[in-house]
Backbone as a ProteinNet text record, in pm:
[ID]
protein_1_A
[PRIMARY]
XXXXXXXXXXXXXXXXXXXXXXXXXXXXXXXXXXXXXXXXXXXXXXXXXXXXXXXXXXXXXXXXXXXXXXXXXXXXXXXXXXXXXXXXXXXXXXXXXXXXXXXXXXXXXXXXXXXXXXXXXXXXXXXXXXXXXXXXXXXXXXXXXXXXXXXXXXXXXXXXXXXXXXXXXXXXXXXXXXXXXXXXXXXXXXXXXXXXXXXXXXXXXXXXXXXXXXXXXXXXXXXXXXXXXXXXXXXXXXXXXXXXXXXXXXX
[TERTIARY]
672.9	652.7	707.8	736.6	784.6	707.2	739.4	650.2	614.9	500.1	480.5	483.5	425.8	377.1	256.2	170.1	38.5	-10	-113.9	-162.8	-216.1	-191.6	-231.7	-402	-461.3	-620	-628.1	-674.8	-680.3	-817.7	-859	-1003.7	-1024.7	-1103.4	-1063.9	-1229.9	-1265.3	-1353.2	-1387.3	-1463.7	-1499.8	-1606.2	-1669.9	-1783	-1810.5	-1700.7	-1641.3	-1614.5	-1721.6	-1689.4	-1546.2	-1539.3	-1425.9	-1260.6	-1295.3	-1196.7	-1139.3	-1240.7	-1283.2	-1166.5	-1221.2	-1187.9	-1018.6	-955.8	-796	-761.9	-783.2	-761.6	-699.5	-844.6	-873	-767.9	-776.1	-676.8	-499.2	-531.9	-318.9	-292.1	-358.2	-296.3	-346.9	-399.9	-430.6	-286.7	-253.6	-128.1	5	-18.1	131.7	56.9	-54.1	-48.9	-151.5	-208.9	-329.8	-430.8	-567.4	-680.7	-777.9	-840.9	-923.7	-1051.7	-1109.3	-1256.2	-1264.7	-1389.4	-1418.7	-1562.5	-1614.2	-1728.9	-1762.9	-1852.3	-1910.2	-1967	-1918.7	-2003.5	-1949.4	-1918	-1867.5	-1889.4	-2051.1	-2106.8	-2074.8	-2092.6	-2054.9	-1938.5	-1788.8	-1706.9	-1602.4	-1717.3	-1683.6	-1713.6	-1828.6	-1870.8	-1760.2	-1725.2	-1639.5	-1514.2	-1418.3	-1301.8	-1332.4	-1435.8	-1435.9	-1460.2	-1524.9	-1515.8	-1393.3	-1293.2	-1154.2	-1089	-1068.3	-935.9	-856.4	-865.5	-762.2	-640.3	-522.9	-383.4	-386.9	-442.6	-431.3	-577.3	-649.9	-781.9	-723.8	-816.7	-789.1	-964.6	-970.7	-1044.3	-1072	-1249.6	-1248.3	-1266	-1285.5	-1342	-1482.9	-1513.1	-1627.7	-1727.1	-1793.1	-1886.9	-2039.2	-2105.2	-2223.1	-2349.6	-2271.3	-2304.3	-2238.1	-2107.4	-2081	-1947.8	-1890.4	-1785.3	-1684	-1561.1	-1435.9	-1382.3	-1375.3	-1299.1	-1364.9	-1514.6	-1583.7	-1578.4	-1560.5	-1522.1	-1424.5	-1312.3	-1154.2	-1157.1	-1261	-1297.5	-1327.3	-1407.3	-1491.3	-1375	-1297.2	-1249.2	-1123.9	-1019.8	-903.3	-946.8	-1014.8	-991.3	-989.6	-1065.2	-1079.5	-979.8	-883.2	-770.6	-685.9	-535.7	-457.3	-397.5	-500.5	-459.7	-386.3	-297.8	-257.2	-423.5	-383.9	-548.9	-517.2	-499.1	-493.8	-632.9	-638.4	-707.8	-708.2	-803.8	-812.4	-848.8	-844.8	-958.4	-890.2	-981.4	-922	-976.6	-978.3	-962	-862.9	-731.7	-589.8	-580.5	-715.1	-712.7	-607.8	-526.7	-424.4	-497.6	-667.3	-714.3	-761.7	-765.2	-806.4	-711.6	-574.6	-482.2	-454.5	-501	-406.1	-574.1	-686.6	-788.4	-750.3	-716.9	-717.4	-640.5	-497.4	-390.6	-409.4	-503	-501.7	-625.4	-743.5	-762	-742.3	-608.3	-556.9	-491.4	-518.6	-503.8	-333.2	-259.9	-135.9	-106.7	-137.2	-120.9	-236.2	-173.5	-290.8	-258.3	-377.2	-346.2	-444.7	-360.2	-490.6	-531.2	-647.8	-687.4	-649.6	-630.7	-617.9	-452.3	-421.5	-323	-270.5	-168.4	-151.1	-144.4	-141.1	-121.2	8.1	83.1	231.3	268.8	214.6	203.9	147.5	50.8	-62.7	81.8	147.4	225	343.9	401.3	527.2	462.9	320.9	349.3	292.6	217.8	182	312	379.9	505.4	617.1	573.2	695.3	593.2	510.5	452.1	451	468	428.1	613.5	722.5	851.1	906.3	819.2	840.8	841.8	970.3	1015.2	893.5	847	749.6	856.2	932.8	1035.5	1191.9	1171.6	1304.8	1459.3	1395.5	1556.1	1564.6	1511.9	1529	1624.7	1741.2	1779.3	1725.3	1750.9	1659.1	1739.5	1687.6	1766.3	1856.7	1862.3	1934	2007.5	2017.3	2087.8	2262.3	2328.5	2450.1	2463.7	2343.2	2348.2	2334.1	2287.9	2282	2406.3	2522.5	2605.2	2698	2650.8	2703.9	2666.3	2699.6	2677.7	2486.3	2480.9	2347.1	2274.1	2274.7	2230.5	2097.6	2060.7	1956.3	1787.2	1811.6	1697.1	1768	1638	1675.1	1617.9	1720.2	1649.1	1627.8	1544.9	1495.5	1418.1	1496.2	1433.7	1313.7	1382	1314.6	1178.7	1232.1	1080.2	1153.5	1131.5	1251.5	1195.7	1262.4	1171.7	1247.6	1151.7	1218.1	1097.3	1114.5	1052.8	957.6	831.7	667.9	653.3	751.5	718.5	765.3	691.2	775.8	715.8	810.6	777.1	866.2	697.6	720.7	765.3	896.9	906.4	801.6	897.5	833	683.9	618.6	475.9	447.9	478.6	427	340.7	331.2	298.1	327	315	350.8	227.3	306.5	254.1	297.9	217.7	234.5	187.4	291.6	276.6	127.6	193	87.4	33.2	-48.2	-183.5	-162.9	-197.8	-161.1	-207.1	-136.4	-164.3	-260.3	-365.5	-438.9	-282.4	-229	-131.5	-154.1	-150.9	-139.4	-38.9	-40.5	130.8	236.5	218.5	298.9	349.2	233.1	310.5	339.7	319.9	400.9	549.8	578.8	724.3	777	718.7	806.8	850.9	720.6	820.3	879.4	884.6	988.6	1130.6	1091.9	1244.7	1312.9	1222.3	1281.5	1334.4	1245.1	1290.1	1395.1	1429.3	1602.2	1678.6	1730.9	1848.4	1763	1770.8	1652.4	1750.7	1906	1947.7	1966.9	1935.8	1989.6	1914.1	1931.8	1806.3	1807.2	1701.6	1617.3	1584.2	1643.7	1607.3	1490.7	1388.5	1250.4	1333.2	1399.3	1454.8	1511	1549.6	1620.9	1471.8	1356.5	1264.8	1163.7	1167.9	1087.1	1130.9	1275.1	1302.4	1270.4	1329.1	1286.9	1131.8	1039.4	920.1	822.9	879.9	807.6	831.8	992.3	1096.7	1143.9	1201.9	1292.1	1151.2	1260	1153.4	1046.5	1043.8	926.5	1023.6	1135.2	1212.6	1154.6	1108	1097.4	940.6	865.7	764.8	733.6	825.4	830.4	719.3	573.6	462.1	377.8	448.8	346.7	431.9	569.6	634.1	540.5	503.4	471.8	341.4	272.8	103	133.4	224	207.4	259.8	354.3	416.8	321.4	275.4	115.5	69.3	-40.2	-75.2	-40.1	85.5	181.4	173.2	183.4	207.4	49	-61.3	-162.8	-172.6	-164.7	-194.1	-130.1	42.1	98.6	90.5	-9.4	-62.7	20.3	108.4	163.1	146.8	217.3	169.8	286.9	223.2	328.5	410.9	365.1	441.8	548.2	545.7	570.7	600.6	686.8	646.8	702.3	670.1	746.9	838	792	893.7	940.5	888.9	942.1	934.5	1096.3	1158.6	1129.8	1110.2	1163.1	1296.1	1331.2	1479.2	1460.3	1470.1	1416.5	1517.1	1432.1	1543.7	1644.8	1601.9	1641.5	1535.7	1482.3	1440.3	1364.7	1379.2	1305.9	1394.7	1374.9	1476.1	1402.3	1370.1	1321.9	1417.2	1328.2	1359.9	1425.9	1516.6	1596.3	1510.7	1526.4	1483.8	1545.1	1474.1	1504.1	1555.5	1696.1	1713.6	1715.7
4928.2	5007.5	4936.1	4813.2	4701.7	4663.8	4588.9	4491.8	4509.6	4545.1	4591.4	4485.2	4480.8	4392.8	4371.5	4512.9	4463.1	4538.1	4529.9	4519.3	4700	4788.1	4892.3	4958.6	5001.8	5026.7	5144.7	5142.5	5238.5	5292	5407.4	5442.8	5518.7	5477.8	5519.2	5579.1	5730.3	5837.4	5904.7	5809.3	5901.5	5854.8	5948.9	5929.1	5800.9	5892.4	5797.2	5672.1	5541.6	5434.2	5354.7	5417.8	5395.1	5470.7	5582.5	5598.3	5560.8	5525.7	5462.6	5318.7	5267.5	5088.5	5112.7	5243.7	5271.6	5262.8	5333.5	5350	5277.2	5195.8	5052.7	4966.3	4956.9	4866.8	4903.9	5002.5	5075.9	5054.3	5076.1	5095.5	4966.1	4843.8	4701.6	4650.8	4680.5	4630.9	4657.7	4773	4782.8	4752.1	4673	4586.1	4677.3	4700.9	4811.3	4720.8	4729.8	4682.2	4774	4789.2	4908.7	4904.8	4983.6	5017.5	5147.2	5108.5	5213.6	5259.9	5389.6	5539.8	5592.3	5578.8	5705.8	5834.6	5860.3	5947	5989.7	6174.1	6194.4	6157.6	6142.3	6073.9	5921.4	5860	5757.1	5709.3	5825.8	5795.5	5821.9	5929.9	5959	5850.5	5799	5672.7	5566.6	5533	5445.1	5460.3	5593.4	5629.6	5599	5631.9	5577.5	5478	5367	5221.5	5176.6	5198.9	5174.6	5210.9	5298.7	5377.9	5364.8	5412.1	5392.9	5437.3	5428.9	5506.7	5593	5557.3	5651.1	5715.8	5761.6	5825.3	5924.8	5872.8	5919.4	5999.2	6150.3	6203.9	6264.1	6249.2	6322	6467.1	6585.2	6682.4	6718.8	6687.8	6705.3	6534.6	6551.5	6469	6494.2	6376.1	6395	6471.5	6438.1	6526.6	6614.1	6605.8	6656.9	6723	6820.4	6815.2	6785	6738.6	6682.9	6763.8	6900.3	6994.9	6978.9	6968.5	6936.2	6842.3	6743.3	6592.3	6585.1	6630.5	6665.6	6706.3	6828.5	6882.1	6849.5	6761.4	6628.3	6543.6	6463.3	6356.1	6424.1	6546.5	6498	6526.7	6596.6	6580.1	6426.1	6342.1	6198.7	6120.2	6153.6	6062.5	6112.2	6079.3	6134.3	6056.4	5953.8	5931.2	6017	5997.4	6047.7	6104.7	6258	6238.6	6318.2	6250.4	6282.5	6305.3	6438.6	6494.3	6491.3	6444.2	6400.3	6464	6549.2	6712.7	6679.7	6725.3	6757.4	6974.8	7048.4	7178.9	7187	7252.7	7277.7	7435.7	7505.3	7652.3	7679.2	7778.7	7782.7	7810.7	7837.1	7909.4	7736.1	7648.2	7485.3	7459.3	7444.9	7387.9	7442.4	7564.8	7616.4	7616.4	7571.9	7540.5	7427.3	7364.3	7189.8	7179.9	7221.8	7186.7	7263.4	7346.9	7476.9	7395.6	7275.8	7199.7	7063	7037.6	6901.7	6848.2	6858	6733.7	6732.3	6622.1	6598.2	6593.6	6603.2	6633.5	6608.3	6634.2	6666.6	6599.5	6529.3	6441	6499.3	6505.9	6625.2	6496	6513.7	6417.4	6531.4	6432.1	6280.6	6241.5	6157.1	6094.1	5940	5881.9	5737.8	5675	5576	5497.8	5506.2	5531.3	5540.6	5648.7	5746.5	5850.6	5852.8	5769.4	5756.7	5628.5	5539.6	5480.2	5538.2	5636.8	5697.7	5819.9	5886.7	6006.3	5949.4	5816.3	5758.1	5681.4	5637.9	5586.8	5686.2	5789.6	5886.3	5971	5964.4	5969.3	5895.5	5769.9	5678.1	5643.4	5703.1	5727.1	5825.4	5897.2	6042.8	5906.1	5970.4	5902.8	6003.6	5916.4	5914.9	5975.4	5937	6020.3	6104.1	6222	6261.7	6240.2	6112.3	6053.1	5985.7	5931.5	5812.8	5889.5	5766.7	5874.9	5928.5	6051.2	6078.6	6112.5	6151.5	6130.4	6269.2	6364.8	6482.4	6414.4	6349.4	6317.6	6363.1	6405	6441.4	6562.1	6610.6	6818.2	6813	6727.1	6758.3	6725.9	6684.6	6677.7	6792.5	6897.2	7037.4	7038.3	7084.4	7095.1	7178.5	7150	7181.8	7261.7	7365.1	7392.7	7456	7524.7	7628.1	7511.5	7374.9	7321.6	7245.1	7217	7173.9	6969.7	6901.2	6762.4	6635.5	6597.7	6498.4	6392	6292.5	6151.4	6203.9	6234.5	6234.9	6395.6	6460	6589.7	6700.4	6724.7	6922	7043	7109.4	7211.8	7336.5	7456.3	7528.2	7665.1	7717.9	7831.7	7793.7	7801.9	7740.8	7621.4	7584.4	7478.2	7337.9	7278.7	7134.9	6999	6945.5	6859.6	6733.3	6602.7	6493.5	6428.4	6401.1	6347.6	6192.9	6085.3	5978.4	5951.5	6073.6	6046.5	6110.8	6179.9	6282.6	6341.3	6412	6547.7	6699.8	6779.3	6940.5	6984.7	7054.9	7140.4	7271.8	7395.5	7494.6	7528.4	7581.7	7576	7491.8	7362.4	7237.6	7192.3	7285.5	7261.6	7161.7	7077.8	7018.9	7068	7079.3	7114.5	7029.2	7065.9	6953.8	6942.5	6919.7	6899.8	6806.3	6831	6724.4	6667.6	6491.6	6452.9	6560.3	6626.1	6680.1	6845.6	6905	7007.3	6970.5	6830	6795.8	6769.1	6704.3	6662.2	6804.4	6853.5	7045.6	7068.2	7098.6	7150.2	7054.6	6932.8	6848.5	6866.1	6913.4	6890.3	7004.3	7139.7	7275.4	7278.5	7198.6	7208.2	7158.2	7040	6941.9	7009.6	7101.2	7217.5	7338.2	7370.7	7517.2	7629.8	7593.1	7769.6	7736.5	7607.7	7608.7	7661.1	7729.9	7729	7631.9	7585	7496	7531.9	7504.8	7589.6	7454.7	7553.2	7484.2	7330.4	7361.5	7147.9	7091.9	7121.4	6996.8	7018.8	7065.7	7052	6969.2	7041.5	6937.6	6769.6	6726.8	6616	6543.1	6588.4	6568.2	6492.8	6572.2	6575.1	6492	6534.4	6455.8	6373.6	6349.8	6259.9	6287.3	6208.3	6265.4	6279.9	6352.1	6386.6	6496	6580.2	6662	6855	6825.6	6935.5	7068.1	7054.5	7163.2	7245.4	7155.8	7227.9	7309.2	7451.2	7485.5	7538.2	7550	7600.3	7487.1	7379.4	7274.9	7290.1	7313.7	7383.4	7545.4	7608.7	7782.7	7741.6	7642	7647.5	7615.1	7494.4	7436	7470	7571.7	7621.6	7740.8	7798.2	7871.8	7864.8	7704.7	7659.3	7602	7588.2	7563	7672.8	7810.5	7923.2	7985.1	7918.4	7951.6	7883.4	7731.1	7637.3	7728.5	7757.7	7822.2	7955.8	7991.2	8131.8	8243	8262.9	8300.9	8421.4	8563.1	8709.5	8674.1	8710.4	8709.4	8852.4	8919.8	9053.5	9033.8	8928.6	8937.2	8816.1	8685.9	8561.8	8549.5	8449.3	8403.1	8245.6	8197.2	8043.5	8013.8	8066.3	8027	8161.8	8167.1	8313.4	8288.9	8353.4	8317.8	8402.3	8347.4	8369.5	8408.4	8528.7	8524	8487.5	8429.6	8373.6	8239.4	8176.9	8057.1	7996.3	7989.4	7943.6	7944	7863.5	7888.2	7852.8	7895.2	7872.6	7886.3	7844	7905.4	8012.9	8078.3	8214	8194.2	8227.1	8193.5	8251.8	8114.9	8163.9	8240.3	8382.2	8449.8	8363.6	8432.5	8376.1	8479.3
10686.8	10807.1	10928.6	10914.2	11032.9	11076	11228.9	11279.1	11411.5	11429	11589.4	11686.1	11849.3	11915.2	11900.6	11837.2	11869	11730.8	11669.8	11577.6	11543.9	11475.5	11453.3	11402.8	11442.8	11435	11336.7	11195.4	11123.2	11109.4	11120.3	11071.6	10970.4	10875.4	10754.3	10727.6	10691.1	10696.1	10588.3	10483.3	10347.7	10322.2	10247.7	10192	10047.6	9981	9846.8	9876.3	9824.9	9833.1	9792.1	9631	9575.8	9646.8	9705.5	9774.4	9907.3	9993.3	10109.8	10064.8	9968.4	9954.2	9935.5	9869	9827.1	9948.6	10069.5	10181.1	10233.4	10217.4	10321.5	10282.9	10166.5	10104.1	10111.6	10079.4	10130	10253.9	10361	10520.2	10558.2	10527.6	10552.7	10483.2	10333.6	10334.6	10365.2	10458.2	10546.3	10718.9	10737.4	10875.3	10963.9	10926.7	10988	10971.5	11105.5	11099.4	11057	10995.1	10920.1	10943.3	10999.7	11019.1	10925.6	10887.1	10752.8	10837.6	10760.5	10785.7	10693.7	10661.1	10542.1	10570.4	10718.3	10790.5	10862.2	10933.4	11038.9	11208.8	11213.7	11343.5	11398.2	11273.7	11290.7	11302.5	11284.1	11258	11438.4	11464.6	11580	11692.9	11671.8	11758.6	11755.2	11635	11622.1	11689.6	11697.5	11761.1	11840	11950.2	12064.4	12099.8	12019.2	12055.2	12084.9	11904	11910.8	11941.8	11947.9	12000.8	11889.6	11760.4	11659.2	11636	11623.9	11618.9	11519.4	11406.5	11316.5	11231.4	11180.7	11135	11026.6	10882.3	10754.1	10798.6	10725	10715.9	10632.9	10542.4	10406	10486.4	10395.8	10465.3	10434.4	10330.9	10273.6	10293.4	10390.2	10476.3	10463	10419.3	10418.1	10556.2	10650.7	10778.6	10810.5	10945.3	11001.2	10904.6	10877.1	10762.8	10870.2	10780.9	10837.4	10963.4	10955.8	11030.8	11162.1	11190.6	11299.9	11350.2	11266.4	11307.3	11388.7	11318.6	11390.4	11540.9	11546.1	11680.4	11759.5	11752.2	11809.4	11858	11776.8	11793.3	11862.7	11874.7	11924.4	12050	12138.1	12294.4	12362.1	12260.1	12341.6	12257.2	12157.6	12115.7	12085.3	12111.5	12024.7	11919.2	11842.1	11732.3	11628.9	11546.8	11460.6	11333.9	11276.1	11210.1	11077	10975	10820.2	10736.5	10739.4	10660.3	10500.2	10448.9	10297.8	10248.5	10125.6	10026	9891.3	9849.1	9724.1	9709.9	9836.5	9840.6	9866.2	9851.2	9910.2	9935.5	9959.7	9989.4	10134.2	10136.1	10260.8	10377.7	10408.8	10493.8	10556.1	10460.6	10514	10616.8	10498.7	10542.4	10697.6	10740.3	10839.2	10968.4	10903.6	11054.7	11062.4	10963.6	11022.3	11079.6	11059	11182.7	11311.5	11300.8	11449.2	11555.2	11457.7	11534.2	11587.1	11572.3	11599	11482.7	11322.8	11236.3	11245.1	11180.3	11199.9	11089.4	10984.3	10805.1	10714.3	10592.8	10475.4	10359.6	10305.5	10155.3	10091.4	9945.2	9867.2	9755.8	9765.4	9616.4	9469.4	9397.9	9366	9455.1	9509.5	9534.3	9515.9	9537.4	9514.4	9648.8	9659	9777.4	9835.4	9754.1	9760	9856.4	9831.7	9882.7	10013	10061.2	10162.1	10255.6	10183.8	10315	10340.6	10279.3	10311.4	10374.2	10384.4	10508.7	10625.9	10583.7	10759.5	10816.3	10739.2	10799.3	10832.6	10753.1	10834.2	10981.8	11004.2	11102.2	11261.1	11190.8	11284.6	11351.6	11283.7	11311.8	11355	11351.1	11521.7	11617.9	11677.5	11812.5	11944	12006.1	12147.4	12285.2	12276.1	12373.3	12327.5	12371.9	12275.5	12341.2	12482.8	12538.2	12430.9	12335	12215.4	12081.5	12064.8	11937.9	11789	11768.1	11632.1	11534.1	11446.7	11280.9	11311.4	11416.7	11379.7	11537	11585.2	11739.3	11718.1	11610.9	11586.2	11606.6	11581.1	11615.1	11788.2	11835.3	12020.4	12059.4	12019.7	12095.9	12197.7	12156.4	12175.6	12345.1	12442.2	12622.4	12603.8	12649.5	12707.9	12849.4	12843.2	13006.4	13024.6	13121.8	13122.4	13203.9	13154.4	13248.9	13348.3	13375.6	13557.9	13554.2	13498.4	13497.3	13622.1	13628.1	13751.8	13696.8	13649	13602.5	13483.5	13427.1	13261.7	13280.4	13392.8	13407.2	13408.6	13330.8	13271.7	13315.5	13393.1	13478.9	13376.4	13381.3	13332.1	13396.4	13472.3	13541.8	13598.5	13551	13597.1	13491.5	13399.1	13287.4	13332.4	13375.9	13321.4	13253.5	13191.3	13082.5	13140.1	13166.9	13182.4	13045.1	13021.5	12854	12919.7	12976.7	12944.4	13000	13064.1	13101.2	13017	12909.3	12811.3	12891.3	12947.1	13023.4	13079.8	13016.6	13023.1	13116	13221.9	13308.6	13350.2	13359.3	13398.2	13529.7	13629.9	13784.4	13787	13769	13817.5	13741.8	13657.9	13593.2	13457.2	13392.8	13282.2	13160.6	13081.4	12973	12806.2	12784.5	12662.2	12511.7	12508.7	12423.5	12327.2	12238	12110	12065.4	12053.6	12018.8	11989.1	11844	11766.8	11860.9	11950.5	12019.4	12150.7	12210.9	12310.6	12248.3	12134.2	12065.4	12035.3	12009	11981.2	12107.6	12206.5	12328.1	12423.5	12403	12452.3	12402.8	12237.1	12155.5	12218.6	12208.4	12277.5	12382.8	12494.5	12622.7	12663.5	12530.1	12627.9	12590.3	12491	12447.5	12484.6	12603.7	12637.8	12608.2	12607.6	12498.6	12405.4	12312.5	12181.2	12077.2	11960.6	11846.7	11781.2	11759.7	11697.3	11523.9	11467.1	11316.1	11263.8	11234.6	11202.2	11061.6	10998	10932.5	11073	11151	11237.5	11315.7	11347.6	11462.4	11324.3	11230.7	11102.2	11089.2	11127.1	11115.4	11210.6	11365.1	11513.9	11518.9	11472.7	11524.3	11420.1	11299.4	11191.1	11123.6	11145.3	11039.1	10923.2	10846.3	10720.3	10669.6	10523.9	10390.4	10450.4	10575.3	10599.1	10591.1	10568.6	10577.2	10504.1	10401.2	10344.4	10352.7	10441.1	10525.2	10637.4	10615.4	10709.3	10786.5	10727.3	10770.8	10886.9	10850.6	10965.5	11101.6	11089.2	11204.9	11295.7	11172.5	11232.5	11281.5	11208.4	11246.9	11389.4	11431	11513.8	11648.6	11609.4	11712	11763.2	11671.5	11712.7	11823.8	11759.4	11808.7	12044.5	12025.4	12131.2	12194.2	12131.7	12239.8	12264.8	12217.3	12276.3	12382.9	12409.4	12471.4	12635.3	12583.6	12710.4	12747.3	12651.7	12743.1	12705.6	12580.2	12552.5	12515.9	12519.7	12447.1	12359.6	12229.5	12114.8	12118.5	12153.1	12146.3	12283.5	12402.3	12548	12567.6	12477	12521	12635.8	12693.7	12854.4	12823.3	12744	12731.6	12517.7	12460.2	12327.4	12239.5	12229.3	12118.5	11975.1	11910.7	11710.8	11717.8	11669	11622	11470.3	11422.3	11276.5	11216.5	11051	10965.4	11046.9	11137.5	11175.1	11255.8	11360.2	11369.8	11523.4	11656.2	11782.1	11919.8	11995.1	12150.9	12260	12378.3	12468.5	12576.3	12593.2	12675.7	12762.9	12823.6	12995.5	13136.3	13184.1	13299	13390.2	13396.9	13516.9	13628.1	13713.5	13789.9	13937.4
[MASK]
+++++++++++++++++++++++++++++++++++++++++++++++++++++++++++++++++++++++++++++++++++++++++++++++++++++++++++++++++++++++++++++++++++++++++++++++++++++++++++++++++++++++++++++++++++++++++++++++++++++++++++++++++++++++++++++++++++++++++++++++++++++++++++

C-alpha cells in the first residue's frame, strides 16, 4: 500500500471474534493501527476518540446494527467505511451506500481481497488537479466553468477542489468523499461526458470498472444532496447508454 508520513488508524467493527482478529491482522500488515469493537456504541465512541481513516463494519451487531452505525458515524467522519455481511440482498447493498458506506465485503472473504479494495480506495486521488489513471482522456479543450485558484463556478455551484468544498449560492454542502470526487470529476470537463468506467476509475481506481451501480447509487445520492428534480435537473444530465455531463449554464 506504501509508505505514508503518518501512520493510518483502522477501526475494525465485528462481533465475530475470529473475524474481528482476520481484520485486525490483514490491515495491521499493510501499516494500519487497529482498534477493534464488538459493538456498534462502542464503536461509535471510539471514531470519535480517533478519528480513524478507514472503519470495517459488520452489519449484523449485537446492538446497534451496522446500517445505523454508519448513520451515526459519517456526519462526524469522513473516514473511508466498509461494510462487512455475509447478506448480499440488493436492497442492503443500495441503503448502505445511500447512507454514506464507501463499499462492501461479503463474507466469507480472504484477506487478499480485504487489502486490494482498501488499497484501491485509499488511491482515489484527494484532488482531481492530481493526475489520475484516465488523465489521457482530459486532454481534449475544456470549457463551460469559470476557474479561480482551484474554485469552479458553474451557475449557483461551486466547487472548492483543494478545500474540498461544494457550495450552492453560498451554502455548503454535507458531501461525502466519494460524491465530492464525482462532482469535482464532473465539474472540471463541465461539457464533457463522463461514461460511468472512466468516472469508476477517476473516483475509485483501477479494477472498479465493471461496477457500474456504485457509480448510479452514488450519483443518486449527489443529486439529492443538490436539490435536484430528476425529471428537471439543474446541474447533472444522464446521457443514456453512456454515461453523465453537467448541464450548461444559462447564459
Amino acid at each position: 500500500m506504501g509508505t505514508d508520513s503518518y501512520e493510518r488508524t483502522a477501526l475494525v467493527v465485528e462481533d465475530d471474534s475470529d473475524i474481528r482478529e482476520l481484520l485486525a491482522l490483514t490491515l495491521s500488515m499493510v501499516g494500519f493501527n487497529v482498534i477493534e469493537s464488538a459493538s456498534g456504541r462502542e464503536a461509535i465512541s471510539l471514531a470519535r476518540e480517533h478519528t480513524p481513516d478507514l472503519v470495517t463494519l459488520d452489519l449484523n451487531l449485537p446492538d446497534l446494527d451496522g446500517m445505523e452505525v454508519c448513520r451515526q458515524l459519517r456526519p462526524t467522519t469522513d473516514a473511508y467505511i466498509v461494510m462487512v455481511t455475509a447478506r448480499v440482498e440488493e436492497i442492503e447493498r443500495v441503503m448502505g451506500l445511500e447512507i454514506g458506506a464507501d463499499d462492501f465485503i461479503v463474507k466469507p472473504f480472504s484477506p487478499r481481497e480485504v487489502r486490494a479494495r482498501v488499497a484501491a480506495m485509499f488511491r482515489r486521488p484527494r484532488s482531481i488537479g492530481e493526475p489520475g489513471p484516465a488523465a489521457a482522456e482530459a486532454n481534449e479543450p475544456e470549457e463551460a466553468a469559470e476557474v479561480d485558484d482551484a474554485v469552479v463556478v458553474h451557475g449557483s455551484l461551486s466547487v472548492d477542489v483543494e478545500g474540498r468544498v461544494a457550495r450552492i449560492n453560498g451554502d455548503e454542502l454535507p458531501l461525502t468523499k466519494i460524491e465530492f470526487d464525482l462532482l469535482a470529476t464532473l465539474i472540471s470537463g463541465a461539457r464533457r461526458v463522463w461514461t460511468r468506467e472512466t468516472l469508476l476509475s477517476r473516483v475509485w481506481g483501477e479494477g472498479w470498472t465493471d461496477d457500474h451501480h456504485l457509480v448510479e447509487v452514488h450519483i443518486r445520492n449527489l443529486r439529492k444532496k443538490l436539490g435536484e428534480d430528476t425529471r428537471e435537473p439543474r446541474f447533472i444530465k444522464t446521457v443514456r447508454g453512456v454515461g453523465y455531463r453537467m448541464i450548461p449554464v444559462e447564459q
